[in-house]
N, CA, C and O atoms as a DFTB+ gen file, in Angstrom:
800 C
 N C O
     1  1     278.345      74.842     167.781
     2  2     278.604      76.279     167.798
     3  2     278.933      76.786     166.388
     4  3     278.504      77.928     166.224
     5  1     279.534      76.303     165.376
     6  2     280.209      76.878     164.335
     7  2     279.031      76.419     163.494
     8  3     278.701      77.247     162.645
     9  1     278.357      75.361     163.522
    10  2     276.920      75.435     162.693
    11  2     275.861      76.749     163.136
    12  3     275.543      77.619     162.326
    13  1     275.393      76.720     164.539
    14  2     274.622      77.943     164.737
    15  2     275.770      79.064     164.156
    16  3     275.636      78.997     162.935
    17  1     276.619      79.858     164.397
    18  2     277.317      80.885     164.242
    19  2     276.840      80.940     162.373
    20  3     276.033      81.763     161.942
    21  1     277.424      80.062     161.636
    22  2     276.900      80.046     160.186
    23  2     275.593      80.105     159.783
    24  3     275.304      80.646     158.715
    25  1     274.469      79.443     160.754
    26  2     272.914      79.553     160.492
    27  2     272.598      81.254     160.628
    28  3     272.156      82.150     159.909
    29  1     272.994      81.128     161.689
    30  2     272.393      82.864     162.386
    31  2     272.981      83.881     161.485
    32  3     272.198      84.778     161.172
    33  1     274.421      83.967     160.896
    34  2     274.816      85.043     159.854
    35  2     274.445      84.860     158.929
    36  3     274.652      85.896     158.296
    37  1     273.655      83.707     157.907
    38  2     273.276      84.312     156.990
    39  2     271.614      84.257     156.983
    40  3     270.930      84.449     155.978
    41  1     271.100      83.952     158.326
    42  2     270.017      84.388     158.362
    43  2     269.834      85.925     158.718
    44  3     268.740      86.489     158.720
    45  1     270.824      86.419     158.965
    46  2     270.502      88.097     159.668
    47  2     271.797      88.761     158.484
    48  3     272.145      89.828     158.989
    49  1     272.389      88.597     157.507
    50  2     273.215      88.770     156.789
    51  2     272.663      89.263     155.145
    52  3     272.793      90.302     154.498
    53  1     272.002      87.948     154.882
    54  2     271.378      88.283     153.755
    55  2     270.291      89.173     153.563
    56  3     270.250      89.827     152.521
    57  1     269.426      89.286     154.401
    58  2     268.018      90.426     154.381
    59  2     268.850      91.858     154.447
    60  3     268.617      92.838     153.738
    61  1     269.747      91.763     155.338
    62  2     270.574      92.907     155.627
    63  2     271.214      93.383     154.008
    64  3     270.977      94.400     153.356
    65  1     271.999      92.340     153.729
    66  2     272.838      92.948     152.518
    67  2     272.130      93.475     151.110
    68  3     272.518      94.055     150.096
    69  1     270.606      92.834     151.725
    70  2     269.502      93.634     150.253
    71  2     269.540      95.202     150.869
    72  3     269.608      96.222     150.182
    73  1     269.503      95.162     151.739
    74  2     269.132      96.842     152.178
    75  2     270.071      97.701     151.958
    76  3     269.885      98.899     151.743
    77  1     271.197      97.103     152.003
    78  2     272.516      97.612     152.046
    79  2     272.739      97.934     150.502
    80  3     273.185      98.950     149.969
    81  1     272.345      96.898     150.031
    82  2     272.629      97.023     148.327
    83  2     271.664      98.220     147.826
    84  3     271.941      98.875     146.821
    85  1     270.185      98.518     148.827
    86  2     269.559      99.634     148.528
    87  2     270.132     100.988     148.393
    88  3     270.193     101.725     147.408
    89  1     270.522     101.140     149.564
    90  2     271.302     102.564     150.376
    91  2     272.882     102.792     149.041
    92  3     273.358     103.847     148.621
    93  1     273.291     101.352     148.723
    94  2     274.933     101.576     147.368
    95  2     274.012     102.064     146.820
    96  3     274.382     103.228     146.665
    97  1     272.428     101.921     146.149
    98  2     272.261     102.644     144.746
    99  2     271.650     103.856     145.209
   100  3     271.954     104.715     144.381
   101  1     270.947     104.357     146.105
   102  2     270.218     105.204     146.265
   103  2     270.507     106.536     145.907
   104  3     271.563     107.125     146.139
   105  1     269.161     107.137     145.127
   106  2     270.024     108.167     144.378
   107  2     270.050     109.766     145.850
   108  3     270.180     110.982     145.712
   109  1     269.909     109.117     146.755
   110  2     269.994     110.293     147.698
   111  2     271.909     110.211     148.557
   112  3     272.169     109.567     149.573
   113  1     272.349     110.579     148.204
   114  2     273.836     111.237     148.051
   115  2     274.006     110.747     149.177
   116  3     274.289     109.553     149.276
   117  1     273.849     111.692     150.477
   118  2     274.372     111.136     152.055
   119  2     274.124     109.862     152.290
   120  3     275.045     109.174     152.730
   121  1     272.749     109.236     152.032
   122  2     273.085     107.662     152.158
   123  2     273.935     107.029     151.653
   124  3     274.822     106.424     152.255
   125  1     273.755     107.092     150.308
   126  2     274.934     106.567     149.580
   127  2     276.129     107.040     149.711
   128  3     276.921     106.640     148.857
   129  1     276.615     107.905     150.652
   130  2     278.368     107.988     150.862
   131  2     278.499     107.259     152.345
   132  3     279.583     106.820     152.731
   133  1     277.299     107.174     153.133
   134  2     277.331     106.377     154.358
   135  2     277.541     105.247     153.992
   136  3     278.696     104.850     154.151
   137  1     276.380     104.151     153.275
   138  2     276.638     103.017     152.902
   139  2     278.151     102.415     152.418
   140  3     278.800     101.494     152.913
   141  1     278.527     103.468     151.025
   142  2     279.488     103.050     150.030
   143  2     280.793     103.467     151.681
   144  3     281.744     102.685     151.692
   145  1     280.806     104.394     152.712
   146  2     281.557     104.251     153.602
   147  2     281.842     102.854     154.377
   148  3     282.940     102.324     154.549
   149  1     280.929     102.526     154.681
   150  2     280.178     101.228     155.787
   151  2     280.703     100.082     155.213
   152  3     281.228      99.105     155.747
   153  1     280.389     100.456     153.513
   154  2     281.030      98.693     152.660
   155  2     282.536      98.445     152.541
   156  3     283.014      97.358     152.216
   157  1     283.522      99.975     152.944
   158  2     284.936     100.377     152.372
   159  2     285.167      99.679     153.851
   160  3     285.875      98.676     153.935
   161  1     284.658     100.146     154.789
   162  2     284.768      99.498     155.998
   163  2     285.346      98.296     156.385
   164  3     286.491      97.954     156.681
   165  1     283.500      97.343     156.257
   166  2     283.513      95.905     156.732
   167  2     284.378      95.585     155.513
   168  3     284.914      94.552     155.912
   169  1     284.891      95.812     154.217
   170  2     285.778      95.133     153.201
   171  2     287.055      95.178     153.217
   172  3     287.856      94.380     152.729
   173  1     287.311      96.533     154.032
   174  2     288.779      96.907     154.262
   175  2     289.670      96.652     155.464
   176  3     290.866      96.775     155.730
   177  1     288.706      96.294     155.994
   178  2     289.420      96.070     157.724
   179  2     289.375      94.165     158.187
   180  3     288.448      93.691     157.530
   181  1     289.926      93.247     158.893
   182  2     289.780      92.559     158.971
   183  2     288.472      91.538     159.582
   184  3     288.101      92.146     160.586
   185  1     287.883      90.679     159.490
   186  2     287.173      90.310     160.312
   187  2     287.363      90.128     161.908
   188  3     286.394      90.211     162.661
   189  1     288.921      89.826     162.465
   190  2     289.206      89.515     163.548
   191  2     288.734      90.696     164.237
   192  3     287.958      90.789     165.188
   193  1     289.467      91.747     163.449
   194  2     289.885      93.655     164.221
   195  2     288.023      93.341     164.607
   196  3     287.595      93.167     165.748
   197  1     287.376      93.337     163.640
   198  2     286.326      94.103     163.629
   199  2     284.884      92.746     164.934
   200  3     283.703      93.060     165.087
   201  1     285.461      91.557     165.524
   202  2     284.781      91.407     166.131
   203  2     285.193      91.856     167.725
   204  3     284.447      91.850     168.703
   205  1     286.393      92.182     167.669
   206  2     287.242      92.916     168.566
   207  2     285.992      93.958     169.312
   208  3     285.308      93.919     170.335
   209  1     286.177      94.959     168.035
   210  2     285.457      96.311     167.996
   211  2     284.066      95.990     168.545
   212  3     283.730      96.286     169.692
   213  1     283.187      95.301     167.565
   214  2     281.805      95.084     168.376
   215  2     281.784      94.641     169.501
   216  3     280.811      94.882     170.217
   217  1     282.874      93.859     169.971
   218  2     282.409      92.768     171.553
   219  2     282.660      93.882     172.465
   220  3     282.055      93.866     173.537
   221  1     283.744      95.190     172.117
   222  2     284.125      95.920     173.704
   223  2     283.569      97.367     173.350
   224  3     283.804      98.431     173.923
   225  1     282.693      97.086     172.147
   226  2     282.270      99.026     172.150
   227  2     280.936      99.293     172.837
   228  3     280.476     100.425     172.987
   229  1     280.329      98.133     173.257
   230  2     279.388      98.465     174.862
   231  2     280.032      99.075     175.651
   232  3     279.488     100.004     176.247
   233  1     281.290      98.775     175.887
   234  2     282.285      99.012     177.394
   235  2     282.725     100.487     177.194
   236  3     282.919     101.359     178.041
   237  1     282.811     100.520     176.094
   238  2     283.693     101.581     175.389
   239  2     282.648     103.121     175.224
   240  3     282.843     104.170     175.836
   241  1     282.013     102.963     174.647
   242  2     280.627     103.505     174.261
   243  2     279.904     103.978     175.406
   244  3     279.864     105.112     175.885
   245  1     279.120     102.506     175.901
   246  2     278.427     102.863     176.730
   247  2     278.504     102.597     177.951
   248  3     277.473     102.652     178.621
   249  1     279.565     102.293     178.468
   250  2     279.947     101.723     180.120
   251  2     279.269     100.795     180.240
   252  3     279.030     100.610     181.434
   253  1     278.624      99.787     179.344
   254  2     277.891      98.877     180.003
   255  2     278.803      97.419     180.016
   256  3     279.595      97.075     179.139
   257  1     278.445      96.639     181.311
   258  2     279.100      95.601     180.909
   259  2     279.347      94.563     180.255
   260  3     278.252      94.060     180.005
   261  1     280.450      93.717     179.675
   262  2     280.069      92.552     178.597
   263  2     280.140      91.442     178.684
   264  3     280.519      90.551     177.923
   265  1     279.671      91.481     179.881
   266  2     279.804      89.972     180.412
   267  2     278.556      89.198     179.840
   268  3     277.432      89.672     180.005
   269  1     278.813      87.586     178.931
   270  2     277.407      87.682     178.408
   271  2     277.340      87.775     177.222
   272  3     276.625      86.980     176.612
   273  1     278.139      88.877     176.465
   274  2     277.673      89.202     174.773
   275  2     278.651      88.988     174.087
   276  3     279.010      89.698     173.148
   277  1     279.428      87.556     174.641
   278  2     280.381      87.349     173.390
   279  2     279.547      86.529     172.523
   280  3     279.485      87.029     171.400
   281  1     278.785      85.289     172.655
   282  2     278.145      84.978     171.166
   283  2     277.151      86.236     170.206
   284  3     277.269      86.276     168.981
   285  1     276.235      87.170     170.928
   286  2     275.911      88.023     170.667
   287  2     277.033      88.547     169.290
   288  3     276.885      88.435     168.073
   289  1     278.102      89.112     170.068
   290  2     278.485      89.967     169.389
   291  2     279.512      89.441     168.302
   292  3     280.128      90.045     167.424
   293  1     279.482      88.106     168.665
   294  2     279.879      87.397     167.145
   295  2     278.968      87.480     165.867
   296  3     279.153      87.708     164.672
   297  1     278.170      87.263     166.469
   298  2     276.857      86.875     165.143
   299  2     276.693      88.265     164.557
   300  3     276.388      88.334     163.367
   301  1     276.908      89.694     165.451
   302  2     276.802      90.941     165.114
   303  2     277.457      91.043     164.218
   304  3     277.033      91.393     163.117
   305  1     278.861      90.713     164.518
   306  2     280.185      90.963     163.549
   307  2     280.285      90.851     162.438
   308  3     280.435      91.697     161.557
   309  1     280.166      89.214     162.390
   310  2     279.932      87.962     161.015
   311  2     278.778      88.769     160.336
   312  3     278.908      88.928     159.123
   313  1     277.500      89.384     161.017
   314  2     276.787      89.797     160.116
   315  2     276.613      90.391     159.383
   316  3     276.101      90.075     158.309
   317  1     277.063      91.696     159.793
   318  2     277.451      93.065     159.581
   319  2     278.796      93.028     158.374
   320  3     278.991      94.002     157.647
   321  1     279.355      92.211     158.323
   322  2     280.465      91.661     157.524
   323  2     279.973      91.361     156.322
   324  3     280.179      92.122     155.377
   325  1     279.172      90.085     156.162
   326  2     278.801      89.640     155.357
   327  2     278.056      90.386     154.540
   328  3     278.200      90.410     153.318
   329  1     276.960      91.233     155.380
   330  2     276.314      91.931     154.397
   331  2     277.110      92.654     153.383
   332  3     276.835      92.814     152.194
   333  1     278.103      93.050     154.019
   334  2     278.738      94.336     153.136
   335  2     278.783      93.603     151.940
   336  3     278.294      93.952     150.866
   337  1     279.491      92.409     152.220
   338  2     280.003      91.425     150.604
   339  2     278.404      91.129     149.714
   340  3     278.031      91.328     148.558
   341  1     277.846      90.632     150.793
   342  2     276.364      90.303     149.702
   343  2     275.796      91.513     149.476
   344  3     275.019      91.362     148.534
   345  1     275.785      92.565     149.832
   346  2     275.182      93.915     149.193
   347  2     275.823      94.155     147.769
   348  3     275.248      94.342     146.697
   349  1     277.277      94.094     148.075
   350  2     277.852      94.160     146.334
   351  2     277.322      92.796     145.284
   352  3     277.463      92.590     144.078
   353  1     277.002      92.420     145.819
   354  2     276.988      91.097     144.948
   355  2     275.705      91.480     144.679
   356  3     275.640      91.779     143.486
   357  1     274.401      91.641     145.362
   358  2     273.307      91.676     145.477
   359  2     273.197      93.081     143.800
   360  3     272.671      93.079     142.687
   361  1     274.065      94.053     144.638
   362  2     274.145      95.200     143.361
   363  2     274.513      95.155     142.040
   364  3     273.983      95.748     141.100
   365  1     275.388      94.468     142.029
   366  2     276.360      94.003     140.600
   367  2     274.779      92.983     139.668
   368  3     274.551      92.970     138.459
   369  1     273.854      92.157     140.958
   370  2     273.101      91.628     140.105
   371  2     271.552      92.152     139.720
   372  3     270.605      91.668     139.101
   373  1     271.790      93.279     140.356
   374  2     270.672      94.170     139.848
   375  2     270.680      95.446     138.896
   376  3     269.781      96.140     138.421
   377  1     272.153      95.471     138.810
   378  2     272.426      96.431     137.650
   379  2     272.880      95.781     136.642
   380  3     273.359      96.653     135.917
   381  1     273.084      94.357     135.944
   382  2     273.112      93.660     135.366
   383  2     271.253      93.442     134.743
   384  3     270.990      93.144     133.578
   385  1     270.482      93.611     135.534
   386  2     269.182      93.684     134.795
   387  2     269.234      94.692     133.467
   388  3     269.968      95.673     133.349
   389  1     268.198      94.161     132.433
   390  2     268.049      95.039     131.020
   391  2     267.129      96.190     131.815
   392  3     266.312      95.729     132.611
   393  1     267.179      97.472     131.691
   394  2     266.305      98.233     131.282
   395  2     264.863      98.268     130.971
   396  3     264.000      98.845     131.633
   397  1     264.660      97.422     129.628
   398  2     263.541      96.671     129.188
   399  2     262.888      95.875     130.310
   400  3     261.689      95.729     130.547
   401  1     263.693      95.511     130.791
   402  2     262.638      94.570     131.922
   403  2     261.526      95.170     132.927
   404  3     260.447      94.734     133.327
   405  1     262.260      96.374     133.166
   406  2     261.740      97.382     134.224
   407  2     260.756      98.284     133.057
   408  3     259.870      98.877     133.672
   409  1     260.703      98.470     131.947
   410  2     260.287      99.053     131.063
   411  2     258.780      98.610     130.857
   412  3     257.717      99.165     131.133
   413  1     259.142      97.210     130.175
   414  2     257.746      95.635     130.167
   415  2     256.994      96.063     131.352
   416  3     255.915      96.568     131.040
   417  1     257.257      96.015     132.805
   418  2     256.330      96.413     134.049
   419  2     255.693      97.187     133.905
   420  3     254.480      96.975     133.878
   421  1     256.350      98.787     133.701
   422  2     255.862      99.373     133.804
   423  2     254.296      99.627     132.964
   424  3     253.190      99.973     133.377
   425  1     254.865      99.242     131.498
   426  2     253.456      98.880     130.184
   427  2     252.596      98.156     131.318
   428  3     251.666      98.747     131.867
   429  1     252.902      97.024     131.598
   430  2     251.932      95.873     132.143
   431  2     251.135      96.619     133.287
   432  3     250.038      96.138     133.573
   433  1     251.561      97.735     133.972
   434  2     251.231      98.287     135.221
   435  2     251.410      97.895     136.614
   436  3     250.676      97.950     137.601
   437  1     252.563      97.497     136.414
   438  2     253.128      96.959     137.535
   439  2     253.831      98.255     138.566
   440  3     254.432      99.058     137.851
   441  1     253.882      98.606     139.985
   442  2     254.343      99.681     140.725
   443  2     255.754      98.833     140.924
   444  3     256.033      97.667     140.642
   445  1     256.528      99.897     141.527
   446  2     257.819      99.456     141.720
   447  2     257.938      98.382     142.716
   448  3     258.447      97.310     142.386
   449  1     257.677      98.506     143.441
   450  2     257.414      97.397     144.576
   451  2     257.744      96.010     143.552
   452  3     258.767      95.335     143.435
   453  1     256.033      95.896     142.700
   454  2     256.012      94.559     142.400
   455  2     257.144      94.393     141.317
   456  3     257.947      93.472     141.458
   457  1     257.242      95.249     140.239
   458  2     258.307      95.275     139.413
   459  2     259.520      94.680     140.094
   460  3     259.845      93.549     139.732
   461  1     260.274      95.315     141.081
   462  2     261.125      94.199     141.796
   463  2     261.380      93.518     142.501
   464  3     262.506      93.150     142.835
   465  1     259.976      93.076     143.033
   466  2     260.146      91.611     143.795
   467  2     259.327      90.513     142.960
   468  3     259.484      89.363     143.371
   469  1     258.533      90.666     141.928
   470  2     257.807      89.872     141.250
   471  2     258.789      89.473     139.993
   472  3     259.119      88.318     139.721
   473  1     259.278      90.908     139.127
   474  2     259.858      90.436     137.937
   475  2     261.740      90.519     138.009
   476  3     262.486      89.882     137.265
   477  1     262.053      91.204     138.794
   478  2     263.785      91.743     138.924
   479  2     264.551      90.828     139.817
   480  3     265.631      90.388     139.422
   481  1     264.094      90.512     140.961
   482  2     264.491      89.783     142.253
   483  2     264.814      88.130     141.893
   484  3     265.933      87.620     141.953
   485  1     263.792      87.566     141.581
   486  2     263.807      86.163     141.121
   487  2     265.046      86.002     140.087
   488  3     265.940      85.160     140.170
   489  1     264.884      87.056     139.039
   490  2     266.167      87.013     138.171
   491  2     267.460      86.941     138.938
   492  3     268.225      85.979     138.859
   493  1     267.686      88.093     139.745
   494  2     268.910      89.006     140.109
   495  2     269.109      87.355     141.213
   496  3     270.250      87.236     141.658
   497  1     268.307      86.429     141.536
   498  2     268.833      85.471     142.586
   499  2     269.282      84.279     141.789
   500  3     269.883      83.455     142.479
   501  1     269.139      83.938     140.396
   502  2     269.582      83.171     139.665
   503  2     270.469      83.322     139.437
   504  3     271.154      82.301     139.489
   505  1     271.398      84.946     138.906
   506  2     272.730      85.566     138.418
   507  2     273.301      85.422     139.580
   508  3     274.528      85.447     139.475
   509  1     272.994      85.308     140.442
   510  2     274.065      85.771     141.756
   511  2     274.664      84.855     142.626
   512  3     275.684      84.916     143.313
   513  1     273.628      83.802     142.414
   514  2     273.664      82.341     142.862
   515  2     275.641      81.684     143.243
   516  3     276.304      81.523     144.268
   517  1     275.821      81.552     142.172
   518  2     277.008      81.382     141.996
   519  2     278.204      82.409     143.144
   520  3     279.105      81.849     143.768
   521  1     277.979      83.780     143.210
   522  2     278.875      84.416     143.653
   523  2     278.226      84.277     145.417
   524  3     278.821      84.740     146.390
   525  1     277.235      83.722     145.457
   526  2     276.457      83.976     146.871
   527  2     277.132      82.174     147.450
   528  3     277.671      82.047     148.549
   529  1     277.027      81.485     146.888
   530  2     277.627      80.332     146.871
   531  2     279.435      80.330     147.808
   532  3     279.821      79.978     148.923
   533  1     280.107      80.949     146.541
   534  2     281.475      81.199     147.392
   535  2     281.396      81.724     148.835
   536  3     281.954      81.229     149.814
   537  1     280.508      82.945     148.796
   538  2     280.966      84.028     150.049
   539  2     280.268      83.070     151.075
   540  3     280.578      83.412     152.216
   541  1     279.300      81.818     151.054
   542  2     278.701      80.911     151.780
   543  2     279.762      80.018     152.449
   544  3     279.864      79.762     153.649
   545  1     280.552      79.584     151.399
   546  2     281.547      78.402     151.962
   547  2     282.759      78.645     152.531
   548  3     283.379      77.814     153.195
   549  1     283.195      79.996     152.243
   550  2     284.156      81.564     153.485
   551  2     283.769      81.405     154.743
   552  3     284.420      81.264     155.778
   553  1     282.680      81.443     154.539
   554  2     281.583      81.767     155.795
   555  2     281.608      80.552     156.619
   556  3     281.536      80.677     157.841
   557  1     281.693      79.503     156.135
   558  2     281.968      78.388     156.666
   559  2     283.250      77.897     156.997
   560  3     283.372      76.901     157.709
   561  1     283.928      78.329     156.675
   562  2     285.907      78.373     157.180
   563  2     285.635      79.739     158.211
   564  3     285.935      79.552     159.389
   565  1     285.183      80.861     157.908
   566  2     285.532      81.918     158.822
   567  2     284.928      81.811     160.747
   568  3     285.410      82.372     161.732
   569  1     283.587      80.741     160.627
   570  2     283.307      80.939     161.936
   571  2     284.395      80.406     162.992
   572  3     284.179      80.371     164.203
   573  1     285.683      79.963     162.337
   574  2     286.570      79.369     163.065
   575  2     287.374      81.033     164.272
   576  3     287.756      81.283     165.415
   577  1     287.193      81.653     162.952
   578  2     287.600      83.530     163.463
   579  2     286.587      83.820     164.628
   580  3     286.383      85.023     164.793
   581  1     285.877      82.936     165.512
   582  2     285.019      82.790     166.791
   583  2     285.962      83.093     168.348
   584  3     285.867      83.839     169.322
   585  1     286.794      82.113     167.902
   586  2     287.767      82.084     169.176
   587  2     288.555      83.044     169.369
   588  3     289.489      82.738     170.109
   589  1     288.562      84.570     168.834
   590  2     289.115      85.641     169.064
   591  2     288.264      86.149     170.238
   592  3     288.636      86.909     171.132
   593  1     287.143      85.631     170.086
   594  2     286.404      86.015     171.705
   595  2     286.051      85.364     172.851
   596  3     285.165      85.761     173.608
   597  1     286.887      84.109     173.056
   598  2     286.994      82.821     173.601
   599  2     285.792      82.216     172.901
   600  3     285.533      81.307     173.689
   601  1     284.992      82.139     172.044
   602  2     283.761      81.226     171.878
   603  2     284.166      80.264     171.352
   604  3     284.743      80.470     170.284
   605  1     284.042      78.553     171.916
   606  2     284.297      77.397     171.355
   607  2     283.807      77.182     170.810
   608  3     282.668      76.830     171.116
   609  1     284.208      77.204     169.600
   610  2     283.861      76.416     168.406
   611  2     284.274      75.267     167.858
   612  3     284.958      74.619     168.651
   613  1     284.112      74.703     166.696
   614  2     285.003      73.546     166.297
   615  2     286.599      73.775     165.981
   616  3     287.239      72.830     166.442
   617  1     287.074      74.331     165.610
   618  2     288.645      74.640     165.816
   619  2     289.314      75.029     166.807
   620  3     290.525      74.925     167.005
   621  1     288.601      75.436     167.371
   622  2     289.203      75.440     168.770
   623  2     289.232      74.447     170.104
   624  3     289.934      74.217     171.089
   625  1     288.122      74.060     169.537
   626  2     288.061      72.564     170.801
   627  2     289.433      72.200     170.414
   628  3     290.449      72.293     171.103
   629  1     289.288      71.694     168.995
   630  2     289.767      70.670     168.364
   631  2     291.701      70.895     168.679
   632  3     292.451      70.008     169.086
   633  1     292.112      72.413     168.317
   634  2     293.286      73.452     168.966
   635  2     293.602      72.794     170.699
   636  3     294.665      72.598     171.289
   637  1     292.289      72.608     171.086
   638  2     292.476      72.587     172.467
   639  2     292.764      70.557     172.852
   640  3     293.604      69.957     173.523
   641  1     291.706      70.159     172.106
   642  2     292.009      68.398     172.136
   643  2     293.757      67.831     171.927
   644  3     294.502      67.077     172.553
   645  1     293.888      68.866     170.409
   646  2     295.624      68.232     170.473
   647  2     296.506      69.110     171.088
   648  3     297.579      69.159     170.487
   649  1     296.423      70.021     172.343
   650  2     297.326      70.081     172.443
   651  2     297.625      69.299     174.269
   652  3     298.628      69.335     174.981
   653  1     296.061      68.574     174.526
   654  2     296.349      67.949     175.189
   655  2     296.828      66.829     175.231
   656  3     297.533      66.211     176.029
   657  1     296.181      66.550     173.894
   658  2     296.683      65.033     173.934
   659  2     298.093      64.979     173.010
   660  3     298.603      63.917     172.652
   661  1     298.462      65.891     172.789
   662  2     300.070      66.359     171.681
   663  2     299.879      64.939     170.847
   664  3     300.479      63.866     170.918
   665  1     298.459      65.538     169.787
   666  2     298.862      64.771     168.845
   667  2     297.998      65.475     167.840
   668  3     297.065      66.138     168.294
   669  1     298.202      65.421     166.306
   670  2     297.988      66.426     165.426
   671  2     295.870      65.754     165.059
   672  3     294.919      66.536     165.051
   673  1     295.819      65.055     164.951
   674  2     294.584      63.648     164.412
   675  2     293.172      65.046     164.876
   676  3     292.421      65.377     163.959
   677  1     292.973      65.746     166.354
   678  2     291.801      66.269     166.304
   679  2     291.568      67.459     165.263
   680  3     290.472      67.900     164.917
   681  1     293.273      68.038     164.684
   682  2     293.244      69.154     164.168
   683  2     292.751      68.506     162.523
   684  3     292.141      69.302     161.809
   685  1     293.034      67.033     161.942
   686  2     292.685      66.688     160.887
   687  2     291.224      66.009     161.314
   688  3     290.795      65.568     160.248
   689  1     290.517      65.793     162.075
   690  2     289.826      65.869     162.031
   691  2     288.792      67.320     162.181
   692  3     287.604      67.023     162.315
   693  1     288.954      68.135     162.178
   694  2     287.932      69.597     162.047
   695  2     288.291      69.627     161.376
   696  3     287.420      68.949     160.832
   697  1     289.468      69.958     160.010
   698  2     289.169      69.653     158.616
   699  2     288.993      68.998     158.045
   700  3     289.536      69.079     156.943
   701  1     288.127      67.867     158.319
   702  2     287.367      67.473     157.577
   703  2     286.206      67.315     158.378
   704  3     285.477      66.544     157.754
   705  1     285.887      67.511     158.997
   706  2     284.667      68.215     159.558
   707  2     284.267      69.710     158.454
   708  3     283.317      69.717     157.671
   709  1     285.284      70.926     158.659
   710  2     284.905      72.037     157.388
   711  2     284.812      71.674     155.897
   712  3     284.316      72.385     155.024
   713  1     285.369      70.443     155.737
   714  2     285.210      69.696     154.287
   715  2     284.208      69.409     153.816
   716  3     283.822      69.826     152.724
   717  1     283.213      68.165     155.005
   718  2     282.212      67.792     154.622
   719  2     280.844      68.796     154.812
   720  3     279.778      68.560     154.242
   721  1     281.047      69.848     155.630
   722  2     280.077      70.842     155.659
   723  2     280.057      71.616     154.186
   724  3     278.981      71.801     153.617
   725  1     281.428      72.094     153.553
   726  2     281.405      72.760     152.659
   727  2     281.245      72.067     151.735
   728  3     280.557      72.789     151.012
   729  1     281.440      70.811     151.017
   730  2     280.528      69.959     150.463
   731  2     278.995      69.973     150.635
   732  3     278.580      69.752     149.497
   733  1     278.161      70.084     151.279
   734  2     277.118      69.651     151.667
   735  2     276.168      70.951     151.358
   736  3     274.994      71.010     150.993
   737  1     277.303      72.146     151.696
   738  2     276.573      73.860     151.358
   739  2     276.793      73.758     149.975
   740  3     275.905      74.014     149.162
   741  1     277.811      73.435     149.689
   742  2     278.195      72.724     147.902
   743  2     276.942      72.475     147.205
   744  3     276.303      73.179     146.422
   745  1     276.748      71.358     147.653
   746  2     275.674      70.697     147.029
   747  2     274.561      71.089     147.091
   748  3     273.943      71.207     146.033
   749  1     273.919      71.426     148.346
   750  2     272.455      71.935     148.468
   751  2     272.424      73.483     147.397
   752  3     271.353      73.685     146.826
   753  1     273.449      74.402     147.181
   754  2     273.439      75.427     146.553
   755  2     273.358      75.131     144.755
   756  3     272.691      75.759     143.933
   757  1     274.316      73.917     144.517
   758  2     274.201      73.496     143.511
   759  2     272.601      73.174     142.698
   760  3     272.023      73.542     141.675
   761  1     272.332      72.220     143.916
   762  2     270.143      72.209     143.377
   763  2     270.080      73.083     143.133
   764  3     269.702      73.310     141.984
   765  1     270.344      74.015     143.872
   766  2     269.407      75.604     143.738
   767  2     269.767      75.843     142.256
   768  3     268.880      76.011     141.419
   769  1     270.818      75.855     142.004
   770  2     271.442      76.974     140.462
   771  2     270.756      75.747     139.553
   772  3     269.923      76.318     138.849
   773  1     270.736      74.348     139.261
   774  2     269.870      73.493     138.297
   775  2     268.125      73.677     138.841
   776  3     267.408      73.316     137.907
   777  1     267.526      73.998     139.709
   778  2     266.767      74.510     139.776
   779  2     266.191      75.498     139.051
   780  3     265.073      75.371     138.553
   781  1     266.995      76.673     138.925
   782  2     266.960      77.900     138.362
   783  2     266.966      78.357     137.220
   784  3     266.735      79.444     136.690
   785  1     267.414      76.872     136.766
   786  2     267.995      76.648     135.408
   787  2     266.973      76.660     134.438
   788  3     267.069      75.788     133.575
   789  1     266.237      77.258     134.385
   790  2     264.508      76.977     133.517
   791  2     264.956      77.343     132.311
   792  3     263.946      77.255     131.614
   793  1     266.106      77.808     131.414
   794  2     266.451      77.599     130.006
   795  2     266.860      76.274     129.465
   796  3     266.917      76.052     128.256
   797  1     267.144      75.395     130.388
   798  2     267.668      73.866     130.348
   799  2     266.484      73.176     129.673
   800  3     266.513      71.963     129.463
């Protein structure tokens, strides 16, 4: 459970937080006070409050029932969360681009499109690497924030193993269970940034 919960948010997290990072720059005003609202939001409020909010605002909203959409509305939560953080990050590494770069395209005849997914994007994922890294291995301590909607996960079994057996050993074991995962996101992220590394 706490591996899918981490697969699924930053598979529906990251595509999200490019769009999101669209709408922070966009020079059309109402989006951008929606968005820059949306990011004050998911940044300002807790993760717990806020899977609260998604799991009962069917009920709330729309009278419908929720029996059923607690993993649903985890993965909603976590997602919707995350983006906010990788949209800033995503932004910080696209306004960190030179000028010139977008300049060079344009000479070459490149349309915007390709200008930033051919020459801006590839960059902006090398700079960011690093800060996309941290909010990854959060992400991997936070799916424990699951069991606010009964969903068993690994800390909570584990919550639930010692307090049957009243002994502390299952709770040291799920940390290090989150140890060797965050090692492992460690490492595979690490290739990536010596990968990237094409000035080396």
């Amino acid at each position: 459970m706490s591996v899918e919960i981490f697969a699924l948010t930053l598979l529906f997290s990251l595509p999200l937080g490019l769009l999101v990072s669209f709408g922070r720059m966009s020079r059309i005003k109402p989006v951008r006070y929606l968005v820059n609202f949306y990011i004050s939001i998911m940044r300002g409020t807790p993760l717990m409050l806020q899977l609260i909010v998604v799991y009962f605002a069917p009920y709330y909203v729309f009278g419908k029932t929720i029996n059923g959409f607690r993993f649903p509305a985890v993965i909603i939560a976590f997602s919707i969360n995350y983006a906010a953080y990788f949209a800033e990050i995503y932004r910080g590494g696209i306004e960190s681009m030179p000028k010139g770069q977008y300049e060079a395209a344009e000479v070459l005849g490149f349309n915007r499109f390709q200008t930033f997914f051919k020459i801006i994007f590839p960059q902006v994922i090398k700079r960011i690497l690093p800060a996309v890294t941290n909010e990854t291995i959060t992400l991997v301590k936070d799916t424990s924030l699951a069991f606010v909607l009964a969903e068993v996960e690994m800390f909570t079994m584990a919550k639930q193993i010692a307090a049957k057996d009243a002994s502390i050993m299952p709770l040291m074991v799920a940390g290090l269970f989150y140890y060797v995962f965050n090692a492992l996101v460690a490492m595979v992220m690490d290739r990536f940034e010596k990968k990237l590394s094409y000035y080396r």
